[in-house]
Backbone as a chain_set.jsonl record, in Angstrom:
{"seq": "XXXXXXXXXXXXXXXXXXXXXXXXXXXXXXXXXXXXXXXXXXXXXXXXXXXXXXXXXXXXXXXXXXXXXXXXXXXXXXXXXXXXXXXXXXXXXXXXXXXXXXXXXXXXXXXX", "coords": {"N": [[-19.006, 36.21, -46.202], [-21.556, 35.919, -48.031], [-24.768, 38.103, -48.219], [-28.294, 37.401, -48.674], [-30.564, 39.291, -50.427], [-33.147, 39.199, -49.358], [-33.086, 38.548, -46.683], [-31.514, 41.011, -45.896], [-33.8, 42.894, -45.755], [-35.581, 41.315, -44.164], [-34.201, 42.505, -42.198], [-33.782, 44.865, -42.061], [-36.831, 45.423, -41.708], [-36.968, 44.464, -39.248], [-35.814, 46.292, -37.635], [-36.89, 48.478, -38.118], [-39.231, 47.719, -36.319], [-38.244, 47.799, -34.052], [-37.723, 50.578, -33.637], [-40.264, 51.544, -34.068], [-41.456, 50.121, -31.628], [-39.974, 51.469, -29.233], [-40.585, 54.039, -29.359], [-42.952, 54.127, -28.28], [-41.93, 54.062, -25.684], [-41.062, 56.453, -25.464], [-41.283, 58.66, -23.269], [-40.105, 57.375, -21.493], [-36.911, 56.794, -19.195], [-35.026, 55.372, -20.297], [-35.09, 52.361, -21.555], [-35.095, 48.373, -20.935], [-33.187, 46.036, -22.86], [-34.491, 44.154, -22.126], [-37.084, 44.057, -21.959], [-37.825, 45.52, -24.315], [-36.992, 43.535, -25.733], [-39.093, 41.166, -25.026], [-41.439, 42.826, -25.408], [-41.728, 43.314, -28.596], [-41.779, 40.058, -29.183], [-44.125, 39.544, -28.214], [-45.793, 41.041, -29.505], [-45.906, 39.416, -32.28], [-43.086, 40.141, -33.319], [-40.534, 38.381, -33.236], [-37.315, 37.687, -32.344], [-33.898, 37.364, -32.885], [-31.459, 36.98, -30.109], [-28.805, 37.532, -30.414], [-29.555, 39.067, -33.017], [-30.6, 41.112, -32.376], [-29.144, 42.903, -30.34], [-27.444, 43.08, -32.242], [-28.983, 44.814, -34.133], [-29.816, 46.812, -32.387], [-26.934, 48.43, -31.95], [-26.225, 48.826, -34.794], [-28.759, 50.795, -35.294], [-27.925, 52.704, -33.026], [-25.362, 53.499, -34.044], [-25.699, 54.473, -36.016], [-27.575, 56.786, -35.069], [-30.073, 56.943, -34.688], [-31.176, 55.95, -32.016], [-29.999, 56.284, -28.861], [-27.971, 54.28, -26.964], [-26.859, 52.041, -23.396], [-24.313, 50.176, -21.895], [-23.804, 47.463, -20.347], [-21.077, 47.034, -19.304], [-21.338, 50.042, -18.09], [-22.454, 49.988, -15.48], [-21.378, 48.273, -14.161], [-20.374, 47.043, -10.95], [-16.968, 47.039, -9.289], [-16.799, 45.884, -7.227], [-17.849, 43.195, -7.385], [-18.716, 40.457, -9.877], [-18.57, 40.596, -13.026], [-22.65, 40.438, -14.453], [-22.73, 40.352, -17.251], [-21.133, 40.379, -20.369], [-19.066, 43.094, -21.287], [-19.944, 44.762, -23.252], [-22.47, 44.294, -24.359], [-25.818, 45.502, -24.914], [-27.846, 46.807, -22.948], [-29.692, 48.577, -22.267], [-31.588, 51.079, -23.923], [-32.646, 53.62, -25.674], [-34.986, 55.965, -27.93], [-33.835, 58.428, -30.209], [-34.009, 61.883, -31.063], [-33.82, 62.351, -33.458], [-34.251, 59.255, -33.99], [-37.325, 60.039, -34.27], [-37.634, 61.548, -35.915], [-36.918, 59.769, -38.435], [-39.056, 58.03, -38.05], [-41.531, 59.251, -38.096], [-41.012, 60.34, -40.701], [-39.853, 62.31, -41.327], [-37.207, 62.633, -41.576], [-34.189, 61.764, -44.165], [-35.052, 58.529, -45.541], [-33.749, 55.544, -44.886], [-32.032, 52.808, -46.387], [-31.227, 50.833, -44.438], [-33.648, 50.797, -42.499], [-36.247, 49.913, -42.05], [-40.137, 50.754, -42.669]], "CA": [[-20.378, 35.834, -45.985], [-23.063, 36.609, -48.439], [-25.916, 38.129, -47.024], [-29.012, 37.754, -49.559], [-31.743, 40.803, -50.082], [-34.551, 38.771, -48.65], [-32.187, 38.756, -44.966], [-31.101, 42.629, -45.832], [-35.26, 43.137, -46.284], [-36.003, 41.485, -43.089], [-33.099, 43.049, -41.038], [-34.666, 46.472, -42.29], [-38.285, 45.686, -41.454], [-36.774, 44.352, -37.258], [-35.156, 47.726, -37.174], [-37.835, 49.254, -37.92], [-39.834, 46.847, -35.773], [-37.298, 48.253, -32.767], [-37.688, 52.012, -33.593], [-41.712, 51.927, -33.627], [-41.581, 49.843, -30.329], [-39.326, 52.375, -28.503], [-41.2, 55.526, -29.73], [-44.093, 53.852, -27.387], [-41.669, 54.303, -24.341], [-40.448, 57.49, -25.282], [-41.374, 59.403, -22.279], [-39.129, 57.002, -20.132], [-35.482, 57.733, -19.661], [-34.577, 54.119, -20.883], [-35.873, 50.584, -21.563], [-34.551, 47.247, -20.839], [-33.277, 45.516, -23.612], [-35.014, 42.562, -22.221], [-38.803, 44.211, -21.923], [-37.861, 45.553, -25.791], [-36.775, 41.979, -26.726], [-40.634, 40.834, -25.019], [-42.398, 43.526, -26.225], [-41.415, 42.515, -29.926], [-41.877, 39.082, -29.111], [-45.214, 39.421, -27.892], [-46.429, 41.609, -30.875], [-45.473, 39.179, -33.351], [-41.96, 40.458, -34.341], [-39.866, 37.698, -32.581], [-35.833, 38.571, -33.034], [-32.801, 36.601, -31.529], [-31.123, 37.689, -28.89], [-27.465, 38.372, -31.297], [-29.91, 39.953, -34.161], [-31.125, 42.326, -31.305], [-27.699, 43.357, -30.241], [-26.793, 43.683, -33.88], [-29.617, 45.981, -34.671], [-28.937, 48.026, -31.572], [-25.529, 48.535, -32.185], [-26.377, 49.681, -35.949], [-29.212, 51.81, -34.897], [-26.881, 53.835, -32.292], [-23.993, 54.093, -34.943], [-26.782, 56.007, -36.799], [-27.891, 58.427, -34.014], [-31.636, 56.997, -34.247], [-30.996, 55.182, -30.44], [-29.04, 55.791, -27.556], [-27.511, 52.559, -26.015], [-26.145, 51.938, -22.487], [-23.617, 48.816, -21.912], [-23.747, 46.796, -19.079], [-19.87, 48.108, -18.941], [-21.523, 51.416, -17.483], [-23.703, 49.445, -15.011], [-21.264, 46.934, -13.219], [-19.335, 47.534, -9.7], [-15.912, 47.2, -8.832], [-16.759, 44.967, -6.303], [-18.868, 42.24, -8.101], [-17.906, 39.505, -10.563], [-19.653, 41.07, -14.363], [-23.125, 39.27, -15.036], [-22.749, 39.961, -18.542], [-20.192, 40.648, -21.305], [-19.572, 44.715, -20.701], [-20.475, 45.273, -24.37], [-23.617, 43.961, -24.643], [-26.452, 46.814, -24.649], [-28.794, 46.235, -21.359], [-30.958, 49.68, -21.986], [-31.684, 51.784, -24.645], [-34.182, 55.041, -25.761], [-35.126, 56.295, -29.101], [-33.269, 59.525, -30.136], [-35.078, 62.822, -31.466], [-33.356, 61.852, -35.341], [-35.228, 58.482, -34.268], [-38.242, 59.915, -33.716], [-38.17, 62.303, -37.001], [-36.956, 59.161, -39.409], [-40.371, 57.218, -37.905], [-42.21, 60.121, -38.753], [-40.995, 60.798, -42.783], [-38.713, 63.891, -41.732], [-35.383, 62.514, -42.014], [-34.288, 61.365, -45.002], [-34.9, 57.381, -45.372], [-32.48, 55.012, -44.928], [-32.641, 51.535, -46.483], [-31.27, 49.475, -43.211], [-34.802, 50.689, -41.37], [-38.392, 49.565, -43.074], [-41.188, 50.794, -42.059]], "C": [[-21.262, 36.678, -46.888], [-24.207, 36.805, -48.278], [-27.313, 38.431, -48.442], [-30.562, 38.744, -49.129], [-32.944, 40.566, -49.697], [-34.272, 38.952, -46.907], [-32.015, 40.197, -44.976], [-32.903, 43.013, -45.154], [-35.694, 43.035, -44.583], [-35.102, 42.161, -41.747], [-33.642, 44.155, -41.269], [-35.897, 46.572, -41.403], [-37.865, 45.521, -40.157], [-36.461, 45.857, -36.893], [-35.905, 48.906, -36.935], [-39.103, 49.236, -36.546], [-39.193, 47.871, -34.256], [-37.827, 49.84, -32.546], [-39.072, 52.447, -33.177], [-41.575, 51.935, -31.994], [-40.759, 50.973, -29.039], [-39.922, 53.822, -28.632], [-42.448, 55.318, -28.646], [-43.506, 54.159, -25.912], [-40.804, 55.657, -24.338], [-40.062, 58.465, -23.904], [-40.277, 59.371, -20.996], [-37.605, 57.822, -20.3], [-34.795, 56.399, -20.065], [-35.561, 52.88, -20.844], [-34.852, 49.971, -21.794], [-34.589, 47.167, -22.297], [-33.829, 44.494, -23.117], [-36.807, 42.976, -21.927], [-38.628, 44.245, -23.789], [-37.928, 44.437, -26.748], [-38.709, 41.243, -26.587], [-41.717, 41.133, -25.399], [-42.488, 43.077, -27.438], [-41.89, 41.123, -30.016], [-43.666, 38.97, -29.288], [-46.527, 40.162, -28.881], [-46.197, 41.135, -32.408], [-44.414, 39.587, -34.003], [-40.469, 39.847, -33.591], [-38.503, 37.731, -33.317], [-35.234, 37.855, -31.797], [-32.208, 37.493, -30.684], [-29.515, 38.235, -29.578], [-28.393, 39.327, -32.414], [-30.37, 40.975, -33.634], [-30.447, 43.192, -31.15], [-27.11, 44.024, -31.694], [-27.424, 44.898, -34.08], [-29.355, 47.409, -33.588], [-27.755, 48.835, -31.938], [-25.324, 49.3, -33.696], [-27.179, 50.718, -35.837], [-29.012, 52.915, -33.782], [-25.858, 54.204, -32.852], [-25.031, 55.293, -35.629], [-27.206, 57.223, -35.971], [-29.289, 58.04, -33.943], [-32.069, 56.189, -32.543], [-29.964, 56.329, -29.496], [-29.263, 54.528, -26.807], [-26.657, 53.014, -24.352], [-25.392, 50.515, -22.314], [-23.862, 48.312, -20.384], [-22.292, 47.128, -18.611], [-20.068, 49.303, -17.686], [-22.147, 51.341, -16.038], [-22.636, 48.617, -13.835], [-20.119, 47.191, -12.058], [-18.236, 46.71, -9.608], [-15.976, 46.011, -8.486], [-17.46, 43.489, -6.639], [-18.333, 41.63, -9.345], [-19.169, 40.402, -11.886], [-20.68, 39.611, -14.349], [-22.899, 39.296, -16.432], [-21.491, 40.47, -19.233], [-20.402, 42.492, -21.041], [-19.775, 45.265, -22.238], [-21.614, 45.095, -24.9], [-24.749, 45.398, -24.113], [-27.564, 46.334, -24.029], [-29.979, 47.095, -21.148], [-30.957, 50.655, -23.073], [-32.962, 52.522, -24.957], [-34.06, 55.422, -27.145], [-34.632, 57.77, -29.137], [-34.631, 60.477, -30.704], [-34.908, 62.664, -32.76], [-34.486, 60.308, -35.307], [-36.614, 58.406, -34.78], [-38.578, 60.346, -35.631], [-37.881, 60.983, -38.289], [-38.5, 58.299, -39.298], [-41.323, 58.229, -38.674], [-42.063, 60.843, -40.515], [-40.15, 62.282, -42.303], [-37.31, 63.813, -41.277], [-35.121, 61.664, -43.394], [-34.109, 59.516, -44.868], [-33.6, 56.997, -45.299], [-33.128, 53.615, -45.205], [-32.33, 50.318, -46.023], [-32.483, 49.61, -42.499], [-35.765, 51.069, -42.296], [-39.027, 50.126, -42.052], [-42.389, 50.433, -42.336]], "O": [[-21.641, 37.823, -46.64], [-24.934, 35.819, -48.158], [-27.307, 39.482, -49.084], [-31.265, 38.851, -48.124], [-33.808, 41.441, -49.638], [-35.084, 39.387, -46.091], [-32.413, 40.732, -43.941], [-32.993, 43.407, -43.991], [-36.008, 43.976, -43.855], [-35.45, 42.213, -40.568], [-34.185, 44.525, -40.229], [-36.082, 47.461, -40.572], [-38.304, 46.456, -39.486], [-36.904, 46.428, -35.897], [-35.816, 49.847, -36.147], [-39.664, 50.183, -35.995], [-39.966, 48.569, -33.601], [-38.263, 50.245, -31.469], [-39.299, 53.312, -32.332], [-41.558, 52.902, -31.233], [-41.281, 51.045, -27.927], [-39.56, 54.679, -27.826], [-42.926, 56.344, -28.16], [-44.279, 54.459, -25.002], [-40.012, 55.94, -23.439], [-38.95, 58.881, -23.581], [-39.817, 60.164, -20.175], [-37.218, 58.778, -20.973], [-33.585, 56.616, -20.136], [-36.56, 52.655, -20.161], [-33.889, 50.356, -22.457], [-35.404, 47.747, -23.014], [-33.632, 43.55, -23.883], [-37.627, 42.084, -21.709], [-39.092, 43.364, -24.512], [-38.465, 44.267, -27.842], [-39.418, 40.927, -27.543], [-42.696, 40.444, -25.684], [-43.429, 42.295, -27.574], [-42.504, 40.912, -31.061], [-44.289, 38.463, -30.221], [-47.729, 39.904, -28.934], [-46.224, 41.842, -33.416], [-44.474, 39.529, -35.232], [-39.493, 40.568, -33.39], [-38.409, 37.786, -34.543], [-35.549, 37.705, -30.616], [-32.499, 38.687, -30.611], [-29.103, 39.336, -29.213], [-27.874, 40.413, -32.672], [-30.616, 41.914, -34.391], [-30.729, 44.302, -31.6], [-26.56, 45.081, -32.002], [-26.787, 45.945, -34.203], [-28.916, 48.531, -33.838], [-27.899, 50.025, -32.217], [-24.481, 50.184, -33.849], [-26.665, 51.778, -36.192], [-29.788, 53.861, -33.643], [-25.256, 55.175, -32.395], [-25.024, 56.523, -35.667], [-27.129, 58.41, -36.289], [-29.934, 58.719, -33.144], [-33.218, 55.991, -32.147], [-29.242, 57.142, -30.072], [-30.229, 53.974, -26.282], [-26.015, 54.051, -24.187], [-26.102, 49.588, -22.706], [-24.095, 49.065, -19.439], [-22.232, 47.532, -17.449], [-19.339, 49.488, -16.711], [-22.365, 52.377, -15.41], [-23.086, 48.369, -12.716], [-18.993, 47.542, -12.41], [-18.468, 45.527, -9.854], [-15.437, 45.087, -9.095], [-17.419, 42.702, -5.693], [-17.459, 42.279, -9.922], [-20.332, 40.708, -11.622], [-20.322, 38.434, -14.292], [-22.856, 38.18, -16.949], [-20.734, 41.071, -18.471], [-21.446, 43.064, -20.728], [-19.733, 46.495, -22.278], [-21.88, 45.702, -25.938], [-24.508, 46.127, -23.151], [-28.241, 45.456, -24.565], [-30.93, 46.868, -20.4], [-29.858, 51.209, -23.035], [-34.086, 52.164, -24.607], [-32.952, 55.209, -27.637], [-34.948, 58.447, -28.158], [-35.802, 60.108, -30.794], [-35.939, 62.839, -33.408], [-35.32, 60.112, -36.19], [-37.143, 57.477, -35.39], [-39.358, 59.777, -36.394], [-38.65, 61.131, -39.24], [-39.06, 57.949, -40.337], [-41.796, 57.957, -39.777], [-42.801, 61.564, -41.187], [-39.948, 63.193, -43.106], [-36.546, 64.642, -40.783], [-35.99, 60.832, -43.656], [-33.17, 59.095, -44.192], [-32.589, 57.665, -45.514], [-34.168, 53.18, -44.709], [-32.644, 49.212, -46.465], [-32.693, 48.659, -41.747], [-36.014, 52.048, -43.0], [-38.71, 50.094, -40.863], [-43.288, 50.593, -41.511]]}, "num_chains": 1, "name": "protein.A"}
């Protein structure tokens, strides 16, 4: 699959899109991925529900997130509602906070 640098471009700028929006709930000790997905939505930076997951999933390989799985979340006793790899809550790290701010060195999967 060839992925052309206008798709790289906007997969950068969502990521970035993700990192601002989470720096706003810093204080918490997590956010829904499904307020994060509305928030975005609702500020003009509308993102599918796999390109969400994707960017998650790249921005916690990096260290600028922590993710939680629905895995971590689902009892014994109860049928799974979701796939246990899918990420259900996530928080912006302190590397997050310093690449938003210009004191980590860029990276050119997250636009700002």
């Amino acid at each position: 699959m060839n992925i052309s640098e206008s798709e790289l471009a906007r997969a950068g700028v969502e990521r970035g899109q993700i990192l601002t929006a989470l720096k706003q709930d810093y204080g918490r000790e997590m956010t829904s991925v499904r307020s994060l997905w509305k928030a975005l939505d609702l500020l003009g930076h509308p993102i599918s529900a796999s390109g969400l997951q994707y960017s998650l999933n790249l921005l916690n390989d990096e260290g600028y997130i922590r993710v939680w799985r629905a895995s971590e979340f689902q009892r014994q006793d109860r049928v799974p509602d979701e796939r246990g790899d899918v990420v259900i809550f996530c928080r912006v790290t302190p590397k997050g906070l310093r690449l938003i701010e210009g004191h980590e060195p860029a990276n050119p999967s997250v636009v700002f």
